[in-house]
C-alpha positions as CSV (number, residue, x, y, z in Angstrom):
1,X,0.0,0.0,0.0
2,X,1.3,3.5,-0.6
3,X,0.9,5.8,1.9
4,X,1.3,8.7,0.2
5,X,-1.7,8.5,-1.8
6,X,-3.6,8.2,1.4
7,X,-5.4,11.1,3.2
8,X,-4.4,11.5,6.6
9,X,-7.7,10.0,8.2
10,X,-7.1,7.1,5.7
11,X,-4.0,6.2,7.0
12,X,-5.9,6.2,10.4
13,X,-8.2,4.0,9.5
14,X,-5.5,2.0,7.6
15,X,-3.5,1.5,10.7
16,X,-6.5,0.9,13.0
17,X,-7.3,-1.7,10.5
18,X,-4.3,-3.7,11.1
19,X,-4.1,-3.5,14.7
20,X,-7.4,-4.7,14.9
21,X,-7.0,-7.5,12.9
22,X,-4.1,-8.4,15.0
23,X,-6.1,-7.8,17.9
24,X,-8.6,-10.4,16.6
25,X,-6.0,-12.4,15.4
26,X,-5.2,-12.8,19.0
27,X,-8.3,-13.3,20.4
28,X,-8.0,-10.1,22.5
29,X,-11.2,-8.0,23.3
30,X,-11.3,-4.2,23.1
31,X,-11.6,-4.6,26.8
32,X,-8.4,-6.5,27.2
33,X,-6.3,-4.2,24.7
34,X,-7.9,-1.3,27.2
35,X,-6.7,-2.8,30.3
36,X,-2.9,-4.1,29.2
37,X,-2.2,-1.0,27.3
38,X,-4.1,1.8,30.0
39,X,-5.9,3.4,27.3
40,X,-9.7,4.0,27.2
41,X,-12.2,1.9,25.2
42,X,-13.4,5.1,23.7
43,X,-9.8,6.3,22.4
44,X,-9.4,2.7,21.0
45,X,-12.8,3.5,19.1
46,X,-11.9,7.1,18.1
47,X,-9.0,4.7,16.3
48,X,-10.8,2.6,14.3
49,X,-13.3,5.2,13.3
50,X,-10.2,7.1,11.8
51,X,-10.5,9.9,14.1
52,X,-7.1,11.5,15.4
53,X,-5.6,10.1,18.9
54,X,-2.9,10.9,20.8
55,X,0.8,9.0,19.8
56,X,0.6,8.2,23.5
57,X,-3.0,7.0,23.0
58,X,-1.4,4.8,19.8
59,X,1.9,3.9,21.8
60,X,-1.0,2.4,24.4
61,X,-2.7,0.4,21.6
62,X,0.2,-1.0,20.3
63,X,1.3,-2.1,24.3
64,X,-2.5,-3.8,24.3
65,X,-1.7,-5.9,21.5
66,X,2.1,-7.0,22.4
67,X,3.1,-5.5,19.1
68,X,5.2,-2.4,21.1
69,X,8.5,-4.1,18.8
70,X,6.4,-2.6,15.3
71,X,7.9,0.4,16.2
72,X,11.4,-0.7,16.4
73,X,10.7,-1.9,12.7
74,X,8.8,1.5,11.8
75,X,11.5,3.5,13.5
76,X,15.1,1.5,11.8
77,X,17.8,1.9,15.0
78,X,20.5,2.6,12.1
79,X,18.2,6.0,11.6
80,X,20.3,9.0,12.3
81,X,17.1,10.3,13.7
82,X,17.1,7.7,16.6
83,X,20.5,7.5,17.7
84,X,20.7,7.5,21.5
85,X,21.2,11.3,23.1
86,X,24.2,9.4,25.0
87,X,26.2,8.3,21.5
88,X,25.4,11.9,19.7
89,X,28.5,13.9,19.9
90,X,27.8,17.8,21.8
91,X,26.7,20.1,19.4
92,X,26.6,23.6,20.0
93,X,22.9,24.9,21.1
94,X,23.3,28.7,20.1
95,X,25.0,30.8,17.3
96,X,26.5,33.9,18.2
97,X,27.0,36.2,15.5
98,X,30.2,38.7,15.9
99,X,28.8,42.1,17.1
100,X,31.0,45.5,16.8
101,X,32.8,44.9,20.4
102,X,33.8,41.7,19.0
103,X,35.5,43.0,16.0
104,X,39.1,43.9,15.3
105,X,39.8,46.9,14.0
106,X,42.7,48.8,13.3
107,X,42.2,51.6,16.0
108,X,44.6,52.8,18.1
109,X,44.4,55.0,21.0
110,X,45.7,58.5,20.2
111,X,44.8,58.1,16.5
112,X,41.2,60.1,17.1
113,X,43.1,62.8,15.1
């Protein structure tokens, strides 16, 4: 399937549609998916409807159905985007731009003349 042909509330529903089929697959109610993941039965139908949840709300879902590991595959470790904070090496976190005190110039006291 490509996603990208996909509004956003069909790729909702598109990914509602697989965890409930592995929900079912399972043999797990909505009930049970509620109570191992914490989320509500209400967010779970909000879900499958296509409505919008929270990632949390999805990252519960997922929990429910023991598939948490889907997002190792969705998410590759060998991404630069999710290398560890601990193996990323310092990078500055603000830019100072040289202001007039910071410049040389070729002043010299007793040259006001």
């Amino acid at each position: 399937m490509d996603f990208n042909l996909l509004t956003d509330k069909e790729i909702i529903k598109e990914l509602a549609f697989r965890c409930d089929s592995i929900r079912v697959d399972k043999k797990l109610t909505e009930k049970d998916v509620s109570q191992v993941g914490g989320t509500t039965i209400d967010a779970i139908y909000r879900f499958k409807t296509g409505k919008n949840i929270s990632i949390t709300n999805f990252i519960k879902i997922l929990r429910g159905i023991s598939e948490l590991d889907m997002l190792d595959q969705l998410l590759r470790k060998d991404s630069p985007k999710s290398i560890r904070k601990d193996k990323v090496p310092k990078r500055k976190k603000r830019v100072h731009k040289p202001t007039l005190s910071n410049k040389k110039s070729d002043f010299m006291w007793g040259d006001e003349e």
